[in-house]
C-alpha positions as a printed Julia matrix, in Angstrom:
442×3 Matrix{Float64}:
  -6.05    8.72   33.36
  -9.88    9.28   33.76
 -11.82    9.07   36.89
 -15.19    6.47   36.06
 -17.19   10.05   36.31
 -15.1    11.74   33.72
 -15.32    8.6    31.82
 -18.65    8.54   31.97
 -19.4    12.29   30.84
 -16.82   11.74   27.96
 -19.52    8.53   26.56
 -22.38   11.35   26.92
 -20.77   14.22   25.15
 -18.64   12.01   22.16
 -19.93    9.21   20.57
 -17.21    5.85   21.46
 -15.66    6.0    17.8
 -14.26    9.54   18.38
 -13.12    8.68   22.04
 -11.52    5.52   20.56
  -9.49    7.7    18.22
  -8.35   10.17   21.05
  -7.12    6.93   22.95
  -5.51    5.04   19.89
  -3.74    8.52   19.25
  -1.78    7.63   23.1
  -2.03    4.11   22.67
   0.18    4.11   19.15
   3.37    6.62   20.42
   6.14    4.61   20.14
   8.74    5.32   23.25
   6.1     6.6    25.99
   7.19    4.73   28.81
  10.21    2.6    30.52
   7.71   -0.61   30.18
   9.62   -2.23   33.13
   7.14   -4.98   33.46
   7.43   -5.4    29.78
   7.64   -9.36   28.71
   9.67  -10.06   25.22
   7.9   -13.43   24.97
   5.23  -14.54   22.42
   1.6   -13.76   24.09
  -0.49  -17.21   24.92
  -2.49  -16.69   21.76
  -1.82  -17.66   18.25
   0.36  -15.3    16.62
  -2.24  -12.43   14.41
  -1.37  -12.8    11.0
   0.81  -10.08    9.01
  -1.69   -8.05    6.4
  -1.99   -9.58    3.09
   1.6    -9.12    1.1
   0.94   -6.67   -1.28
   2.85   -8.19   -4.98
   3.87   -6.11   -7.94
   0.65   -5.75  -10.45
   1.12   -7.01  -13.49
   2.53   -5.19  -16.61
  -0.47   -3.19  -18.01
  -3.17   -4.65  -16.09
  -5.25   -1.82  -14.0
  -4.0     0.79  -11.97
  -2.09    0.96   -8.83
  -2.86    3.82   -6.09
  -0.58    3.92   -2.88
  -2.52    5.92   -0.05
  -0.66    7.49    2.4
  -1.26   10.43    5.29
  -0.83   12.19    8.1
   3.28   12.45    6.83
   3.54   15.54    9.19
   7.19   16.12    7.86
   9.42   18.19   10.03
  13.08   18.31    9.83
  13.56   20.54   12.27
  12.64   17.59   14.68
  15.69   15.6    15.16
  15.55   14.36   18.92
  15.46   10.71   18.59
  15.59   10.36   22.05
  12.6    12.1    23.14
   8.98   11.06   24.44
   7.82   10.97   20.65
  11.12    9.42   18.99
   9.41    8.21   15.95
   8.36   11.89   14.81
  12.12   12.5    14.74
  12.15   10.1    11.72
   9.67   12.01    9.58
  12.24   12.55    6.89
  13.58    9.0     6.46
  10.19    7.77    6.96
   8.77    9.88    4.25
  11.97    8.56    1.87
  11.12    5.16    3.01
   7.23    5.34    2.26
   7.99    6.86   -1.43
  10.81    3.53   -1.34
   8.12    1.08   -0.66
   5.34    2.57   -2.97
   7.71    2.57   -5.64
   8.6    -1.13   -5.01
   5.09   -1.84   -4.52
   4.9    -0.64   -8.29
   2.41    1.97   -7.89
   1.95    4.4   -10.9
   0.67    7.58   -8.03
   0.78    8.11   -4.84
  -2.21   10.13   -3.13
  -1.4    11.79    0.2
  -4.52   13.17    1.35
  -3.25   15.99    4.01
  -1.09   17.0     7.27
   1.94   16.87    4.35
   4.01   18.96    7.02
   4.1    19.53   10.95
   3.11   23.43   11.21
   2.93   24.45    7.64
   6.14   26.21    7.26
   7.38   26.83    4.08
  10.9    25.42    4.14
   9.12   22.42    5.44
   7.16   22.64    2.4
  10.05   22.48    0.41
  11.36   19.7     2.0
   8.79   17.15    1.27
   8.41   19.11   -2.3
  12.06   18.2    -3.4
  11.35   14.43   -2.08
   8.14   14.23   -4.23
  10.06   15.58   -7.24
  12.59   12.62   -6.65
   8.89    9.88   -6.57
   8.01   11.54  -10.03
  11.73   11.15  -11.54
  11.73    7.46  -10.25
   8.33    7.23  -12.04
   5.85    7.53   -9.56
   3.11   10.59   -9.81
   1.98   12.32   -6.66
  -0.88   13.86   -5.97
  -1.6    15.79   -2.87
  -3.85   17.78   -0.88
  -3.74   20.4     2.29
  -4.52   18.65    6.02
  -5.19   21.09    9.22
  -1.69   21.26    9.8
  -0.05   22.74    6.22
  -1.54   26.12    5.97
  -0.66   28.87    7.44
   1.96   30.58    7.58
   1.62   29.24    3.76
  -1.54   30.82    2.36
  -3.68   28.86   -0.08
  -1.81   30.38   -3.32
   1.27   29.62   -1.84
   0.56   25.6    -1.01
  -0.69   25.35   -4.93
   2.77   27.13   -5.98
   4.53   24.73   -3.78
   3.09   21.56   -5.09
   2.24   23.08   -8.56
   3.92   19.52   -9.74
   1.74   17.02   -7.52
  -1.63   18.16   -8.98
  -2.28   21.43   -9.46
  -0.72   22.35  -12.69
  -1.96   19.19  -13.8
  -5.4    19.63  -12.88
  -8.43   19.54  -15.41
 -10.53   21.37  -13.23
  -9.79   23.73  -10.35
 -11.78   25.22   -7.75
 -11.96   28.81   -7.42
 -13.17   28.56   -4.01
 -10.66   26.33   -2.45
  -7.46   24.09   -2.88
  -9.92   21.15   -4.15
  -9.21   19.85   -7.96
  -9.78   17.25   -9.97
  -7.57   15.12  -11.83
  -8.54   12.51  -14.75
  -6.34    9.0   -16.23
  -7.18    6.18  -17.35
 -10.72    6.06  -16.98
 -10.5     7.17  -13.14
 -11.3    10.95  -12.25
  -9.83   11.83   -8.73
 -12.22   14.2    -6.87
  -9.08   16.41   -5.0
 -11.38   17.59   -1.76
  -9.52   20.58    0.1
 -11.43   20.37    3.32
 -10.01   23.52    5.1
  -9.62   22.91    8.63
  -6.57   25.82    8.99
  -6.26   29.05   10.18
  -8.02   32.13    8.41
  -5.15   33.9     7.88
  -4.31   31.43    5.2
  -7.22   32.08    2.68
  -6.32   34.52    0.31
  -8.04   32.41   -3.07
  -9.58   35.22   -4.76
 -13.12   33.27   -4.46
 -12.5    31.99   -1.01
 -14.82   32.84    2.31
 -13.53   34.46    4.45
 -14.21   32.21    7.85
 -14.2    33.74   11.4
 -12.58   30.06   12.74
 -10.63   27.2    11.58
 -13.44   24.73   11.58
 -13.07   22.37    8.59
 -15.86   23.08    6.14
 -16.65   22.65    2.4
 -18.47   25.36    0.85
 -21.72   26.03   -0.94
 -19.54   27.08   -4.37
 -17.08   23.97   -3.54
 -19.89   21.98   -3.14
 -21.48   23.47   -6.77
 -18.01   22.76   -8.39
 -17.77   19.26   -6.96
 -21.18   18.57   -8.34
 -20.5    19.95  -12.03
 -17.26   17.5   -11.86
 -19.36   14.6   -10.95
 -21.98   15.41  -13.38
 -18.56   15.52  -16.17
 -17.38   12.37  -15.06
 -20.82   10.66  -15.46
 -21.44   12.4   -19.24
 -17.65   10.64  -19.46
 -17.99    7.6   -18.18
 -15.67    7.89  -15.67
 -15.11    5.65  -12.24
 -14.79    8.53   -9.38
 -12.31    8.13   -6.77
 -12.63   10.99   -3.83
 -10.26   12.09   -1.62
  -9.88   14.67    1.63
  -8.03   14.92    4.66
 -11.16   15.41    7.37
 -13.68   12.24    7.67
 -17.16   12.29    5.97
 -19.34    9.29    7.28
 -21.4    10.25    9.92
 -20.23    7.45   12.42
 -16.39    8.76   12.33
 -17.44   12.82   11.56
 -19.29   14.75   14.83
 -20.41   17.86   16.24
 -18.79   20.91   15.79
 -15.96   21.35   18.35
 -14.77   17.8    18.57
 -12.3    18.15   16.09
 -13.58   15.84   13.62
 -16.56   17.58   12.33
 -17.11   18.62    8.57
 -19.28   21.43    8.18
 -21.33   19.82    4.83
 -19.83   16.7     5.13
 -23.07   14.61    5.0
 -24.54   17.06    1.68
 -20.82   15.89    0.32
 -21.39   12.15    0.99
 -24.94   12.54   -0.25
 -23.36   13.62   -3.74
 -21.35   10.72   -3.89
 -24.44    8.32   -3.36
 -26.2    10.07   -5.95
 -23.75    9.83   -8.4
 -22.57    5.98   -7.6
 -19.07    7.42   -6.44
 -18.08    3.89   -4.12
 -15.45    5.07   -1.94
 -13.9     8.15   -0.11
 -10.01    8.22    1.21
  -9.29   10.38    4.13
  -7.03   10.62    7.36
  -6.78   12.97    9.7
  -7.73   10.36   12.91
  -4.22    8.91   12.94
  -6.06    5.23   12.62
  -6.29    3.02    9.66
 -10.04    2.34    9.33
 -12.97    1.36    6.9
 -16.14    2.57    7.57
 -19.46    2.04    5.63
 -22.97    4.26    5.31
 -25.89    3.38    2.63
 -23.72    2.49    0.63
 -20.51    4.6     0.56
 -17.22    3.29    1.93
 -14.85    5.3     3.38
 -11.12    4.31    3.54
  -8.89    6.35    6.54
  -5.25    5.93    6.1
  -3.43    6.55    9.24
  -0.58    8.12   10.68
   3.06    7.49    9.26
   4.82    8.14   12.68
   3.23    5.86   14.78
   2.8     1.72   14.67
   2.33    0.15   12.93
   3.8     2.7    10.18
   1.14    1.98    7.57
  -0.55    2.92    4.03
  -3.1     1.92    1.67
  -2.87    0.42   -2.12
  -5.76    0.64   -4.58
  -5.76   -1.66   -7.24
  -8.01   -0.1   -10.35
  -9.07   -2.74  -12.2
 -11.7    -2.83  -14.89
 -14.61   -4.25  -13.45
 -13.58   -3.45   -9.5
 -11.18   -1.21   -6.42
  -9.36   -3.53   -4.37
  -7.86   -2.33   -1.08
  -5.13   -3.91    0.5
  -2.98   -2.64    3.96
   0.28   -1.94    3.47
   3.01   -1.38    5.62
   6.53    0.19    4.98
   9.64   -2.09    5.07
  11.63   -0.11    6.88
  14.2    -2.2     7.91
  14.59   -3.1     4.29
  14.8     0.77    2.75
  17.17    1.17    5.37
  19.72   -1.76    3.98
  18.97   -0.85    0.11
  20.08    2.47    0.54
  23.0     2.29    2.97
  21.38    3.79    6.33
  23.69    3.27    9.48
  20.76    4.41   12.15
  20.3     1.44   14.67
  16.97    2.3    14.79
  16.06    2.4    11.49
  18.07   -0.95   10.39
  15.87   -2.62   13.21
  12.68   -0.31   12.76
   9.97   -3.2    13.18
  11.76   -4.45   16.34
  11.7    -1.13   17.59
   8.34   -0.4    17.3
   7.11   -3.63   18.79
   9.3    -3.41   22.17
   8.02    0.5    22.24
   4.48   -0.7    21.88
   4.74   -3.81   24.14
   6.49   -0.71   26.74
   3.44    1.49   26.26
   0.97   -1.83   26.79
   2.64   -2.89   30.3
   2.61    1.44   31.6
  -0.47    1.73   30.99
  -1.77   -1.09   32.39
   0.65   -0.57   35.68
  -0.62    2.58   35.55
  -4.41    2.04   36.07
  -3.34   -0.9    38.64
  -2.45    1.72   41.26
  -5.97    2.03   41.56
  -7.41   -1.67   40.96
  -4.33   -3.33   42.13
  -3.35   -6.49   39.93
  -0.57   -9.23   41.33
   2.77   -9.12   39.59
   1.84  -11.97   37.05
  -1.4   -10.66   36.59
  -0.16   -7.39   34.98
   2.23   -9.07   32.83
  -1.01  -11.44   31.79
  -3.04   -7.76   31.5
  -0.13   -6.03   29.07
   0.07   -9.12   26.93
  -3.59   -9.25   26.73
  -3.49   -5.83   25.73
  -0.37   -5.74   23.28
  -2.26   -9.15   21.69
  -5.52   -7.47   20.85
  -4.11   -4.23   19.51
  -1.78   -6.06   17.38
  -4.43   -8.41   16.18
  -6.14   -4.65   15.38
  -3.99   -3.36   13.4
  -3.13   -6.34   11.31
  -6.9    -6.68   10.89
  -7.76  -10.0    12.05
  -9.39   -8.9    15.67
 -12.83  -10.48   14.36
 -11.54  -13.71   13.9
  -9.53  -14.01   16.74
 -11.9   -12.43   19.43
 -12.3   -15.96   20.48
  -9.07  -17.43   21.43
  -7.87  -13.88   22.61
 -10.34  -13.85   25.12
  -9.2   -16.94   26.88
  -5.68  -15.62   27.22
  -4.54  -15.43   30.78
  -4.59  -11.86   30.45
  -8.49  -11.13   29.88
 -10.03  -11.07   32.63
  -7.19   -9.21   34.86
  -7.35   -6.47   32.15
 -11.41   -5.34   32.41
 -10.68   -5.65   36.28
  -7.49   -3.33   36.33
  -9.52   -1.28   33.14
 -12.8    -0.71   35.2
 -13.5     2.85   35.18
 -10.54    3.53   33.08
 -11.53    4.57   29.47
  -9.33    1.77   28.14
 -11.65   -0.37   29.55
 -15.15    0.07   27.52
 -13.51    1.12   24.42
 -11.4    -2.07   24.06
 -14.05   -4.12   24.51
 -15.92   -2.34   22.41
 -13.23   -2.25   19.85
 -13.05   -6.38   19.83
 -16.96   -6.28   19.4
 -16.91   -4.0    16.34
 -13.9    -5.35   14.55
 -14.06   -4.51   11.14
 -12.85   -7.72    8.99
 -12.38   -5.07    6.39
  -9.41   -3.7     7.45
  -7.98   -6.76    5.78
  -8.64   -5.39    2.46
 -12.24   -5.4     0.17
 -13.05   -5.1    -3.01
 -15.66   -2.93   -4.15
 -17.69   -2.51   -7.89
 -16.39    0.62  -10.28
């Protein structure tokens, strides 16, 4: 943990949405801590609601888009016993998210990025032959390169790889990059490769060739995006774009913070200007929504931490409707004959790991502002209660009664000078009723 000074150099240096993200990455590990003051019982506040149930569309009517990201498959990782036990089920998680799309009735599923864990190929193929099995069940994928996919797979090599989910389907390719677009019913998807990965991976014939890894679009990606807007509006078409880093200027930042996009904000500009009304990304682990003059952007998070999440779209004629989504784990696990423990009793897992991470971290900051037994148990509920009532996206509503939970007050006393502190009370000040789902005009 963070002394008040380094605290207090961290607020100068990042702004608090970027520090939030660095904490929610900790704060969402599943199995990081014995959690011996852990308490099983319901916190004092009314329960937070689950998201919206997401029902099958009806036959014919609109378009249904499942979002996912941030899959970072990796079979070689197979300790389920470890500090990070819920990255050993990337490959059952990944089978259960393509499960729960496919009962959600989606007609494609758009994975914007971090596909694999280290961008090996056999990795690669992996996740390849599992999207090959979505496509025969009668869901299409489309995907697109994260940070973490490239290299030791060049750029030619990730198109070969997932020739099927997008790029031999594409109507337009860019020369420049891994970006493409795709058109259906009425919709054009705007495929944004935003590089972020090594330079020993760009061997596109009309790539640059860049000295680091920073994630960047290009000036010719940036002319090829333009001329596919400019089609789509000659066409009629509703754009939908997509890329693994974050655009908006309140999530994106200065170069060396690991969430900048070198000509991000020229790339969002283009969107304005051609009435594009949202942009789906990931890369910050977090399901978010963010909004700027006008454009919304959509982050999907991570699919191996709580609360194991992703995204539908609903295209309908007049309108894009967002609603969370959250795999059903427990249930993929019965339909298709899984004997795991674990995975049979995935959402109780998860909880009692996340209540466990609440109560160590609190115990862990009262070394320094000491709290009385029943005051840290208050502290960790408080805790567990809020991010809970994040992630299921009614923090704005419940602000109120949360903050006259036992807990409260011991919390921001045990927090002070603690990061955890200022950003969760900043994070129940900003709380985004969004996250609940919108709907925004084609």
């Amino acid at each position: 943990m963070e002394t008040a000074g380094e605290v207090n150099a961290v607020k100068r240096t990042l702004p608090c949405a970027v520090l939030a993200v660095l904490l929610a990455l900790l704060l969402l590990l599943p199995g990081c801590g014995t959690g011996t003051n852990a308490r099983q019982e319901t916190a004092t506040a009314a329960p937070a609601a689950s998201p919206a149930a997401v029902t099958v569309p009806p036959k014919g009517v609109g378009l249904r888009i499942a979002v996912a990201s941030d899959l970072h498959l990796d079979p070689d990782n197979t300790d389920h016993s470890g500090l990070l036990a819920q990255a050993s089920y990337s490959m059952e998680l990944a089978d259960a998210l393509l499960w729960d799309a496919r009962r959600q009735g989606s007609d494609i599923l758009l994975v914007t990025g971090d596909l694999v864990n280290g961008g090996k190929p056999h990795r690669h193929a992996a996740l390849a032959e599992k999207l090959r099995q979505a496509e025969a069940e009668g869901t299409d994928v489309y995907v697109l390169p994260g940070n973490h996919d490239l290299a030791p797979v060049t750029q030619t090599e990730f198109a070969e790889a997932y020739a099927a989910f997008g790029y031999d389907e594409a109507r337009s390719r860019d020369r420049s990059s891994l970006s493409y677009s795709v058109t259906r019913d009425g919709l054009m998807l705007l495929m944004m490769d935003t590089g972020g990965y090594r330079p020993g991976a760009i061997d596109l014939p009309g790539a640059p060739q860049r000295e680091d890894s920073e994630a960047f679009l290009s000036e010719s990606t940036l002319r090829w995006a333009e001329a596919q807007l400019k089609e789509a509006r000659e066409e009629g078409l509703t754009v939908l774009a997509a890329g693994h880093y974050n655009l908006l200027t309140d999530i994106s930042h200065e170069q060396g913070s690991g969430f900048y996009l070198e000509n991000g904000e020229r790339f969002a500009a283009l969107l304005r200007e051609y009435g594009v009304p949202l942009y789906l990304s990931g890369h910050m682990h977090i399901q978010a929504v963010q909004q700027e003059d006008g454009l919304t952007e959509l982050l999907t998070g991570y699919l191996l931490s709580y609360p194991t999440g992703y995204s539908i779209l609903d295209v309908t004629e007049d309108a894009l409707r967002f609603t969370p989504a959250r795999i059903d784990v427990d249930g993929w696990a019965a339909e298709t004959g899984v004997h795991d423990a674990v995975l049979r009793n995935f959402s109780a897992w998860q909880k009692e790991n996340f209540r466990s991470y609440c109560a160590d971290a609190v115990n862990s900051m009262a070394k320094r502002n000491p709290l009385r037994e029943d005051e840290a148990r208050d502290a960790a509920d408080f805790f567990y209660a809020v991010m809970t009532a994040y992630w299921d996206g009614t923090l704005d509503n419940r602000r109120e009664v949360l903050q006259t939970m036992p807990g409260c007050r011991p919390f921001f006393r045990c927090a002070e000078g603690y990061s955890y502190g200022w950003w969760l009370r900043d994070l129940m000040e900003s709380a985004n009723p969004m996250m609940r789902g919108f709907a925004l005009d084609r």
